[in-house]
C-alpha positions in Angstrom: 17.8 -22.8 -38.6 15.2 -23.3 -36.5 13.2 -20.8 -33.7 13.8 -22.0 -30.1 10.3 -21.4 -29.0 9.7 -21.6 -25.1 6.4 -21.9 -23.9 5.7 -20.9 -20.6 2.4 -22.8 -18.8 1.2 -23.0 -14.7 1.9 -20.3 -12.5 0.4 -19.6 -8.8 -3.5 -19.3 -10.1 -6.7 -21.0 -9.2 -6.6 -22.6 -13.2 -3.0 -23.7 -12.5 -4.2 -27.3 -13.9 -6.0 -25.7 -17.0 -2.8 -23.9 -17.7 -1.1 -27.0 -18.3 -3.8 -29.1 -20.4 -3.8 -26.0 -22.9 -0.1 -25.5 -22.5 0.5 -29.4 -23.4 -1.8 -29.1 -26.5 0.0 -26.0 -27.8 3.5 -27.9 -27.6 2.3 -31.1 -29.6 0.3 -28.2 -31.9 4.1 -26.5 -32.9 5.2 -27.6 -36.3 8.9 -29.8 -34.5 10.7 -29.0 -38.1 10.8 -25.5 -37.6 10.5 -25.1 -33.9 12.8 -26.5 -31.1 10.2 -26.4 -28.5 11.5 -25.8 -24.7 8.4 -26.3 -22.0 8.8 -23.8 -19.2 6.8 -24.9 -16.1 5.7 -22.2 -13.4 5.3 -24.0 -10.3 2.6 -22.8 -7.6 5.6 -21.1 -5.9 6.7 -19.6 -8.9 9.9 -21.4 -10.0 10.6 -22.6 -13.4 11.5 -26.0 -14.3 12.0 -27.5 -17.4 12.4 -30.7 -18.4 11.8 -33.1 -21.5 8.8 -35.1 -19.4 6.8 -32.3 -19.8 5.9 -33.4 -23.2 3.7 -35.5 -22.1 1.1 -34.5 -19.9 -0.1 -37.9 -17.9 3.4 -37.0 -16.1 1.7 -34.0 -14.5 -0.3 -36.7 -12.5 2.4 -36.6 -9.9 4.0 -33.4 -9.7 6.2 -34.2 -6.8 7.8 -37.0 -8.7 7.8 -34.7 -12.0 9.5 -32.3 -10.9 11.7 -34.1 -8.4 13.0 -35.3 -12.1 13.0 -31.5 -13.5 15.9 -29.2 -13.4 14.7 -26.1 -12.2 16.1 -23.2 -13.8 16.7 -19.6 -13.9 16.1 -17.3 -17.4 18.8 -14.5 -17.9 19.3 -12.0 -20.6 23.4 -12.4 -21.6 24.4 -10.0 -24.3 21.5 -10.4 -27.0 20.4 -14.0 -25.7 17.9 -15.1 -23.3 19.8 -17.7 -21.7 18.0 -20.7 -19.6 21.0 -21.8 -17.0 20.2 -24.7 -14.0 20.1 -23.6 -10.8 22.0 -26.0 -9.4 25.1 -26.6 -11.8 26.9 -30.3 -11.4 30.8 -30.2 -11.6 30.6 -31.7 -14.9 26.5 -30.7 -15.7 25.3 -28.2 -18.5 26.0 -25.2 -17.5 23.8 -23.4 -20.2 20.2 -25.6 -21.0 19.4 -23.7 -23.9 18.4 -20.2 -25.4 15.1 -18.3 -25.8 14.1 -16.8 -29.0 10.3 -16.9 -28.8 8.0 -17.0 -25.6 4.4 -18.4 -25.7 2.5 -17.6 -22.3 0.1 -20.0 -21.9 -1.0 -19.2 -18.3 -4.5 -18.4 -17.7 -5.6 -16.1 -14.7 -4.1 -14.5 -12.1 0.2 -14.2 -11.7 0.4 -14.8 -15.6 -2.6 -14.0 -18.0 -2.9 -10.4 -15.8 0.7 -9.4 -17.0 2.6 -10.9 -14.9 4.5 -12.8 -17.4 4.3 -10.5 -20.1 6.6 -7.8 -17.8 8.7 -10.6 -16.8 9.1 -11.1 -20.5 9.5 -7.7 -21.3 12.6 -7.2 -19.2 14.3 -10.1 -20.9 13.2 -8.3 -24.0 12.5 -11.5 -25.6 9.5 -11.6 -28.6 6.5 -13.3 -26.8 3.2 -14.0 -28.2 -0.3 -12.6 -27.1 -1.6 -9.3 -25.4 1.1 -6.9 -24.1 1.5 -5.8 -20.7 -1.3 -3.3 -21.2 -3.7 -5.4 -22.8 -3.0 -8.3 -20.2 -4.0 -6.5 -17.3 -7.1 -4.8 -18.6 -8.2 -8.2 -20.2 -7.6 -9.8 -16.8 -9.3 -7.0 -14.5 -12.9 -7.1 -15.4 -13.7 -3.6 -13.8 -11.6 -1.7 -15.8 -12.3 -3.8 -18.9 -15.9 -3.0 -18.5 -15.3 0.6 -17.8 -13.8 0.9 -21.6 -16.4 -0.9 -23.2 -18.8 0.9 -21.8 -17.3 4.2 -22.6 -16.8 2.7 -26.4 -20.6 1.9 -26.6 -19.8 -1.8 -26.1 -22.7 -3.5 -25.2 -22.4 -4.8 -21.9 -25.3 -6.1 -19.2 -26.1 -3.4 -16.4 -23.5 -3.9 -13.2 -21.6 -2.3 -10.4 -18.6 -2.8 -8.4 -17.4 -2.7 -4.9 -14.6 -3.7 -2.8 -14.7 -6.7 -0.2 -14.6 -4.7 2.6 -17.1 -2.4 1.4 -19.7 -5.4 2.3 -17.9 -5.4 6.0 -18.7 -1.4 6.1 -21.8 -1.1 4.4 -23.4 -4.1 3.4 -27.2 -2.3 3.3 -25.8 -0.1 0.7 -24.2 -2.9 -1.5 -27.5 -5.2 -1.2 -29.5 -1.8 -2.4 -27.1 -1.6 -5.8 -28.2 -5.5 -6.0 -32.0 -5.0 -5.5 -32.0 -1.8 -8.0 -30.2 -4.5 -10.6 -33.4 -6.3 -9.9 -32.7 -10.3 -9.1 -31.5 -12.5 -10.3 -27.5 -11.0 -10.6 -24.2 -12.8 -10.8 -21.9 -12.4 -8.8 -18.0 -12.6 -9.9 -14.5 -11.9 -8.6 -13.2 -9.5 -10.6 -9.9 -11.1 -11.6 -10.3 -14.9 -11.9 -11.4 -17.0 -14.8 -13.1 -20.5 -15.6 -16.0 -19.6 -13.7 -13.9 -19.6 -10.0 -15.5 -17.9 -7.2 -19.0 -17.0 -9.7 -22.1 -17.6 -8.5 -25.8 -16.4 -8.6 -28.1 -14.7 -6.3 -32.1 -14.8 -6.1 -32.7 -12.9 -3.1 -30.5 -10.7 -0.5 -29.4 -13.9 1.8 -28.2 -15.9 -1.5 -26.2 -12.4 -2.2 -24.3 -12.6 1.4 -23.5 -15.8 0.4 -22.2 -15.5 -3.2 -20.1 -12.0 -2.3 -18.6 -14.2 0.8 -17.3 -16.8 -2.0 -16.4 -14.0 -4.7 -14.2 -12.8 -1.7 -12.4 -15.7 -1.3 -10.9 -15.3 -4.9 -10.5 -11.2 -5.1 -10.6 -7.8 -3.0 -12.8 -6.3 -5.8 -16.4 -7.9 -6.5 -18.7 -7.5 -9.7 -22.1 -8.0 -9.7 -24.0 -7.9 -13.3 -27.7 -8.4 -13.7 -28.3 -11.7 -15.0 -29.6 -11.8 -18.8 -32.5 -15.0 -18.5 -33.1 -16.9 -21.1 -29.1 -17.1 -22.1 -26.9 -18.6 -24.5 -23.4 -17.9 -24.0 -21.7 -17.3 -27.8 -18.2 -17.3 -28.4 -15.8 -15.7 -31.0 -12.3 -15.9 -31.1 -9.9 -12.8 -32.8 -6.5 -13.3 -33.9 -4.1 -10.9 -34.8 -3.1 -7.7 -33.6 -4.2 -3.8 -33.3 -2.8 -3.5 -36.9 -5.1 -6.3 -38.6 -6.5 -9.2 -36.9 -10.1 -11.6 -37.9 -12.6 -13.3 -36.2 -13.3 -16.9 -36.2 -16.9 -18.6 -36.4 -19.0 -18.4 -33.6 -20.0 -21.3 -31.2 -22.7 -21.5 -28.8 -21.8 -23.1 -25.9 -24.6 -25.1 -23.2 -28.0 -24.0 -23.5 -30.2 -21.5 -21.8 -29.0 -22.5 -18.7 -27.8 -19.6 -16.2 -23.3 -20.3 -16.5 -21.0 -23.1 -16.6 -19.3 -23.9 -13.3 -15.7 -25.0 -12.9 -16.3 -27.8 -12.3 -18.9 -28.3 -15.5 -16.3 -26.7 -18.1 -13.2 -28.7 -17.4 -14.1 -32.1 -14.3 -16.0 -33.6 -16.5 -14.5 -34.2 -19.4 -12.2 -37.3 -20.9 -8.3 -37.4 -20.0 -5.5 -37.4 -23.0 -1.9 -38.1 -22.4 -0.8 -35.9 -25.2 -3.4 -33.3 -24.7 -5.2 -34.1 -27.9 -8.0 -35.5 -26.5 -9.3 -32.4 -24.2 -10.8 -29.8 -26.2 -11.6 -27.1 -23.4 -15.1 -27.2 -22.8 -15.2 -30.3 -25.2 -17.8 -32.5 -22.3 -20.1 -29.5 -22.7 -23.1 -29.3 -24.9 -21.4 -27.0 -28.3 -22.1 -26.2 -31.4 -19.4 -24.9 -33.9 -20.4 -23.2 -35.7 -23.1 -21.0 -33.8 -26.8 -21.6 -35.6 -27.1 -18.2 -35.8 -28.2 -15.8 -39.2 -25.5 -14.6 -41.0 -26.5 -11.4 -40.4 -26.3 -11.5 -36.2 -23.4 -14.2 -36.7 -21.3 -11.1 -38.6 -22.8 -8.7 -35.9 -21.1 -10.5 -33.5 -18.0 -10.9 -35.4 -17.6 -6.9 -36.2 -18.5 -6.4 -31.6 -15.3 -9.0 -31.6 -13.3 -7.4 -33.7 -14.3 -3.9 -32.2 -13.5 -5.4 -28.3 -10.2 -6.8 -29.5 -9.1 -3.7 -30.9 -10.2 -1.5 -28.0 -8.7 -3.2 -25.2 -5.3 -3.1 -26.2 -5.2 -7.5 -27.2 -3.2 -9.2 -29.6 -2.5 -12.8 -30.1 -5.3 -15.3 -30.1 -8.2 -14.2 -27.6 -11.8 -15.2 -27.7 -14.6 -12.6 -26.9 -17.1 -14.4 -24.5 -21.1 -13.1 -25.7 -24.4 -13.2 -23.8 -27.7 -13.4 -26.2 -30.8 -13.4 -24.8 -32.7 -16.2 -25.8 -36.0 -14.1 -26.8 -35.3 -10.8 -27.4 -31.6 -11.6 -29.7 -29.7 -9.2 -27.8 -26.3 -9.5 -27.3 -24.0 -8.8 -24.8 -20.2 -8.5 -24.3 -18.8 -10.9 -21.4 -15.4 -10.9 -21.1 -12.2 -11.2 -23.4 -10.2 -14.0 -22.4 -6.6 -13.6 -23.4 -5.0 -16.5 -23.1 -8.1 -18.8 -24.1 -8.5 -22.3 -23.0 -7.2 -24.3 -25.5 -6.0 -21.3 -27.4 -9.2 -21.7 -29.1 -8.0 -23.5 -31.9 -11.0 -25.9 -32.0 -12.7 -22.4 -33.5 -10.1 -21.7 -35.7 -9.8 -25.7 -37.1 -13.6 -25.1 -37.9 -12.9 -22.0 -39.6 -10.5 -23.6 -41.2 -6.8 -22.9 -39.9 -5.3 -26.3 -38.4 -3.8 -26.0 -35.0 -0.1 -26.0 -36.5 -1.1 -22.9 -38.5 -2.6 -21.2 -35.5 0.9 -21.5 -33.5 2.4 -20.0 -36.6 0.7 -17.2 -36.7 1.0 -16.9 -32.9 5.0 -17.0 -33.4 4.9 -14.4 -36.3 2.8 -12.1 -34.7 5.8 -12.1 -31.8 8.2 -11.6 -34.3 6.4 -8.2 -35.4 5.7 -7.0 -32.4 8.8 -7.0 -31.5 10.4 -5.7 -35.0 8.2 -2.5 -34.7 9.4 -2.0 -30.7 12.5 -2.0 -31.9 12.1 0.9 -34.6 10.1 2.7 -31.2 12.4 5.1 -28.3 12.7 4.0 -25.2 15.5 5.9 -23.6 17.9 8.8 -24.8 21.1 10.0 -23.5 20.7 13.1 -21.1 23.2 14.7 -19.1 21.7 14.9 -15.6 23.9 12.8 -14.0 27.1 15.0 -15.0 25.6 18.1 -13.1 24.7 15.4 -9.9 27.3 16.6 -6.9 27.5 14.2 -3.6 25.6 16.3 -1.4 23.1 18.1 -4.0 20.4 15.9 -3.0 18.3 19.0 -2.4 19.0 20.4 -6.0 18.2 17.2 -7.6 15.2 16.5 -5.8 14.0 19.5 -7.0 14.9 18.7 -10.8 11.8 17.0 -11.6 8.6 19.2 -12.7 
């Protein structure tokens, strides 16, 4: 019998659009004799909406039309099944569209690759694939993410943090952390991805301007000295805290200082079954990394060690800073739910796309079989003693 595996793409983020290129490559990636494949769309104002046009992606080009065509739909748990039901039932409609038994998140940034989704998942107790609710938020928050690595002897580049209105209050202060950093620094929201709201600073007025942008995009700012010459090298881990590997490496762009937005994903060719977008494909990258085997296994092991310390699981890809001159090398940022899923790193280390989903779907399946071995909740007796009126007594129950 085959899975009914949902996979859940959009969602109210500033990579809304990203979300669904990767999202429309994973559905065509899913092997269609094992897996009835259900697309779940997150709109910007967080409905769901499912519909068979979603296969192909050139139907995203008009998303009023798209989903005037969609039934939007609500997920419930019933019993043991995760039910999808319409909204809006016709006297003689469907009243049931279908039933959950795997969720794939592909949403990237914030209101889905944070842990959004994951809870939401979590209460419909369905198996889902990726990071957990843990692992998703610390992945997606970039101060607390660097805070472990640093306290695991990670390498990471020298940084602070500061709220927004901490700028408003005491902006001397701020520009002094930036000055001690020594410029140039980079300057990045602290929960976005795909490059939104970064930007660099040479000087103390370029800094006013960068934090002002940053803003725009999160309450809590990062700025990170800026490592000059730099090649950004990537390494994708799959698995979970119990085994997982690393992929080869790839180098992506040159020594240039980031890749904007607009660089990574605007300028790249258009595919109307998502097979023709390979994430950063219009950039200049080379898989694998031309790197000694020695550094390229170094960087593997720092993946493998990142992965494992924040809490991931699924397919992630571990983002690497080497300086051009001196080889050093520098933990980024995990990225959760990758662009792409990374599977143009796993093709060239030799695991087709199909085989990646797979693994994706089996890894939910475990996770899941060993929660359910785990205590949640025990039967107590509290509520036996509880007397209308004792409200004093019972709010003094808890130690």
């Amino acid at each position: 019998m085959k899975l009914n595996v949902a996979v859940f793409f959009g969602g109210e983020s500033v990579e809304h659009e990203v979300s669904i290129i990767s999202a429309n490559q994973a559905i065509h990636a899913l092997d269609k004799d094992k897996y009835n494949v259900i697309p779940v769309y997150v709109s910007k104002d967080r409905r769901l909406f499912c519909s068979d046009l979603m296969f192909d992606v050139a139907n995203f080009t008009d998303l009023n039309h798209l989903l005037s065509e969609s039934t939007q739909v609500v997920i419930s748990k019933e019993d043991n099944r995760v039910v999808i039901r319409p909204v809006k039932t016709k006297l003689f409609g469907q009243k049931e569209l279908g039933t959950i038994d795997v969720a794939i998140p592909v949403m990237h940034g914030t209101n889905g690759e944070d842990g959004t989704i994951q809870g939401y998942l979590e209460m419909l107790k369905v198996p889902y694939a990726g990071c957990d609710l843990y692992g998703a938020a610390i992945g997606q928050d970039k101060v607390m993410q660097k805070h472990i690595l640093s306290d695991n002897n990670i390498p990471i580049t020298n940084w602070f943090w500061c709220y927004a209105e901490e700028m408003d209050e005491h902006p001397e202060e701020v520009l002094k952390k930036a000055r001690k950093l020594i410029y140039p620094v980079i300057l990045k929201p602290a929960r976005t991805g795909s490059s939104v709201g970064i930007s660099i600073a040479h000087n103390d007025e370029e800094y006013m301007a960068c934090f002002d942008e940053a803003r725009q995009f999160d309450e809590k700012i990062i700025t990170e000295k800026v490592v000059k010459p730099m090649v950004e090298i990537n390494c994708s881990v799959l698995g979970s805290c119990h085994e997982a590997k690393a992929s080869v490496l790839e180098q992506v762009g040159g020594s240039e200082e980031f890749l904007t937005f607009q660089e990574k994903y605007l300028s790249g060719s258009k595919s109307s079954k998502g097979t023709g977008s390979k994430g950063m494909a219009s950039t200049a990258r080379i898989v694998p990394a031309p790197l000694p085997q020695s550094q390229t296994e170094m960087i593997q092991d720092i993946a493998l060690k990142t992965f494992k310390i924040l809490n991931a699981s699924g397919v992630c890809r571990i983002d690497f800073m080497m300086d051009e001159e001196t080889k050093k090398v520098y933990v980024n940022e995990i990225n959760t739910i990758p662009g792409s899923l990374a599977f143009y790193l796993w093709e060239a280390t030799g695991m087709p796309f199909d085989q990646l989903m797979d693994n994706l779907v089996q890894l939910a399946l475990d996770r899941q079989r060993r929660r359910e071995k785990m205590t949640f909740s025990y039967e107590t007796n509290i509520l036996s003693n509880f007397t209308a009126g004792g409200t004093k007594g019972a709010k003094g129950a808890k130690r």
